[in-house]
Every structure is written in C-alpha cells, then in structure tokens.
N, C-alpha and C positions, 0 to 999 in steps of 0.2 A: 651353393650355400643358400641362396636366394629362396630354391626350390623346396630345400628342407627346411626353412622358416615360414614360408608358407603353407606347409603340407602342416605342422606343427603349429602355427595359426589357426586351421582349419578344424586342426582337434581338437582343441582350446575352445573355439566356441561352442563346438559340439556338445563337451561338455557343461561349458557354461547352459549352455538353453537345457541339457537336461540334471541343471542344480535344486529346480524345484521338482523334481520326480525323488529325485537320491537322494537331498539332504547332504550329509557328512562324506558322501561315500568314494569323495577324494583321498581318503585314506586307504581303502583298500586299492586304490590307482597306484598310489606312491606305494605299496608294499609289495605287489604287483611286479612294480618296475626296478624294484629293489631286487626280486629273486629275478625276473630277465636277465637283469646287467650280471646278475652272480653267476648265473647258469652261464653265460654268454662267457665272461672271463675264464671260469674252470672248464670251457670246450677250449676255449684259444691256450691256455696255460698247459692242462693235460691232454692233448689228441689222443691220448692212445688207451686214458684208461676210461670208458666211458662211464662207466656205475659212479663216480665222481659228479657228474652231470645232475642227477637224481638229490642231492644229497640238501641243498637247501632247497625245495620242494618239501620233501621229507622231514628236516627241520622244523619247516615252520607246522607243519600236519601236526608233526609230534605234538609240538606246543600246542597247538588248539587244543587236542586233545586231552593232553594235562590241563590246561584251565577249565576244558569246561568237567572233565571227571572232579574237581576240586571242587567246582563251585556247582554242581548238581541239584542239589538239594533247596538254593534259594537264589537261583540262577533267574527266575522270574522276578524278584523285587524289587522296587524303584533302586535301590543303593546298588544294584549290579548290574545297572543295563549299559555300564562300560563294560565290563567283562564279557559280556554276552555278546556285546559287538566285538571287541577284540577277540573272541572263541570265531565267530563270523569269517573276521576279515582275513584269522591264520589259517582258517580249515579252508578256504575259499583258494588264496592266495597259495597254499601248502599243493590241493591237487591242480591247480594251473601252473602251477610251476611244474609238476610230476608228468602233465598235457606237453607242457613246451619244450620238455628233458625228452620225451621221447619223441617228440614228432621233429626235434633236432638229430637225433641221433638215426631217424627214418631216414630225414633227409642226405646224411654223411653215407650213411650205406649206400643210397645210389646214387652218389654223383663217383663214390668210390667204384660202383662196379660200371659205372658207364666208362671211367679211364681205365679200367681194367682191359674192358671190351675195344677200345681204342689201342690200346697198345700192344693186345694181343693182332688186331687188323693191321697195325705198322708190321709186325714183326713178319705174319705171311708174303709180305709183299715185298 
C-alpha cells in the first residue's frame, strides 16, 4: 500500500509542476480516468463479449461531436470557450479511451493464446 501511495504521490507532483503549462487540464485527467475505470469494469463484468469494452470511448467521441456540430458556427466566441473545451476534453478522452479498449483487448488475446500454447505442451507430455 505504501508503494502505491507513493508511485501516486509522484504523479501528483508531476502534475502539479506541469499546472502552469495546462492550466485547467485536470479535467480532462479526471474524464480520462473516469472512461479507464469504466472500460476496466465492463472487461471484469463481461469477459466474453469484447465490443462492450469500446462502448464509453465511443460515448464520450459521440458527444464531442454533437457539441461541437451544434455549436459550429460561434464555436470561437468568448461566451463558448466552455464548450469548446468540453468538445476538447470528450473528443480527446472519447479516442483514448477507444486506444485503451483495444490495446486491452491486444493484450487478453495473448496472454489467451500463450495458455492456449501451455496447455496444449501439458497435454503432449
């Protein structure tokens, strides 16, 4: 426990020293870590149907995309440069999550076919 408060202390400052490069952009951290833990739960929930996995990635994409087709036209003026960050932080957060949906699902495939490969060497012997 020690270890993962300290690895997670270490991240903490990381970002603190780069607060004055980013500004606000602990938002898109916390949105981030919100599709992680979802994708992470609907791999432990559903094993077996993967295209589940993709699904809030793809959520939050969608939404960017409805906000910013909506607000297109005066998407530049002072009164909308929340929306504009939030089109940002969902198109951002939308294909990093769609990145971590499949490079999770890489990884399931071969640790699947290294015990495949295991069990078929048990079984000659």
């Amino acid at each position: 426990m020690a270890k993962v408060k300290s690895f997670l202390l270490k991240i903490s400052d990381a970002f603190s020293g780069l607060k004055d490069y980013l500004g606000d952009a602990n938002v898109l951290f916390i949105v981030l870590l919100i599709i992680i833990v979802l994708i992470l739960t609907i791999n432990y929930i559903y094993k077996k149907n993967k295209t589940l996995n993709y699904l809030p990635g793809i959520i939050s994409l969608i939404a960017g995309l409805i906000i910013l087709i909506l607000n297109i036209g005066d998407l530049m003026s002072p009164f909308n440069l929340a929306k504009l960050e939030m089109t940002i932080v969902l198109l951002t957060a939308g294909l990093c999550g769609i990145v971590f949906a499949k490079l999770l699902s890489v990884i399931k495939k071969s640790n699947k076919r290294i015990k495949n490969s295991k069990k078929k060497e048990k079984a000659t012997e």
